[in-house]
C-alpha positions in Angstrom: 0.3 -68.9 2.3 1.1 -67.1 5.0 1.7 -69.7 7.2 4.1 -71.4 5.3 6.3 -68.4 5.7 6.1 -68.7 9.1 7.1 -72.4 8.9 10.0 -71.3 7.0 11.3 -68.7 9.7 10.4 -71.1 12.6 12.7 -73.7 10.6 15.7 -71.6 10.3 15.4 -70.1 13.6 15.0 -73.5 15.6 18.8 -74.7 16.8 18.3 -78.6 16.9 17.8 -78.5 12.8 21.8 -77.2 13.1 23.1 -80.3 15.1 25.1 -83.2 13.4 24.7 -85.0 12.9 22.2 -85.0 11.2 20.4 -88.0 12.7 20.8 -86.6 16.0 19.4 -83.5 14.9 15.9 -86.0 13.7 16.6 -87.7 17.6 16.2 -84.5 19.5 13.1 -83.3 16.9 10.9 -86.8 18.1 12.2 -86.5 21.5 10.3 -82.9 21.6 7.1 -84.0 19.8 7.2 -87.4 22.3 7.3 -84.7 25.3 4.3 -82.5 23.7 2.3 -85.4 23.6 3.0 -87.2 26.4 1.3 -83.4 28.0 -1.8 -84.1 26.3 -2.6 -87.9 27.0 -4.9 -86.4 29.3 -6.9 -84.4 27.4 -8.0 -87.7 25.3 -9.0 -89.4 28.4 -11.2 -86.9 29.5 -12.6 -86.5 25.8 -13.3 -90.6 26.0 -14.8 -90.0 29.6 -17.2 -87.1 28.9 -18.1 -88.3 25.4 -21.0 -91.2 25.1 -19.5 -91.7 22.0 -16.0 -91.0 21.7 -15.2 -91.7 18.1 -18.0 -89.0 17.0 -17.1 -86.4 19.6 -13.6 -86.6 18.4 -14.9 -86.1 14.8 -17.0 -83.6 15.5 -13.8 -81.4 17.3 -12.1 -82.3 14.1 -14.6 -80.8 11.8 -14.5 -77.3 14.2 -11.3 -77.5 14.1 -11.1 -77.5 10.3 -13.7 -75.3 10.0 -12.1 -72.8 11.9 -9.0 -73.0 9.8 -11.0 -72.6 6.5 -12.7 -69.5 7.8 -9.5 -67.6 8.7 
C-alpha cells in the first residue's frame, strides 16, 4: 500500500506527465525508460557470461528478488 502512495506523489510531481501534448508527454516517458535500459545492457551480458546457465541464474535473481519484496 504504501508504495502506491508513493507512485501517486512521484506521478504528480514528475514534469513530462504535464507536456501536450499528450503524446509527446508518452514520447519523452519511453525516451527515459529506453535511456535506463540502454545503462544496464551490461549487466545482462555479464549475468550470461558468469552464469553456466543463464536462463536459471536469471530465475533464480528473480525469485530473490521477489522474495525480498514479500518480506518487507
Amino acid at each position: 500500500m504504501r508504495d502506491s502512495i508513493g507512485l501517486a506523489g512521484d506521478w504528480f510531481l514528475n514534469p513530462t506527465n504535464y507536456v501536450e501534448p499528450t503524446e509527446a508527454s508518452l514520447g519523452i516517458s519511453a525516451l527515459n525508460q529506453i535511456n535506463r535500459t540502454s545503462f544496464r545492457i551490461g549487466e545482462y551480458e555479464a549475468l550470461k557470461e558468469a552464469a553456466i546457465d543463464p536462463y536459471t541464474a536469471l530465475q533464480d535473481v528473480y525469485l530473490q528478488f521477489r522474495e525480498k519484496k514479500i518480506k518487507k
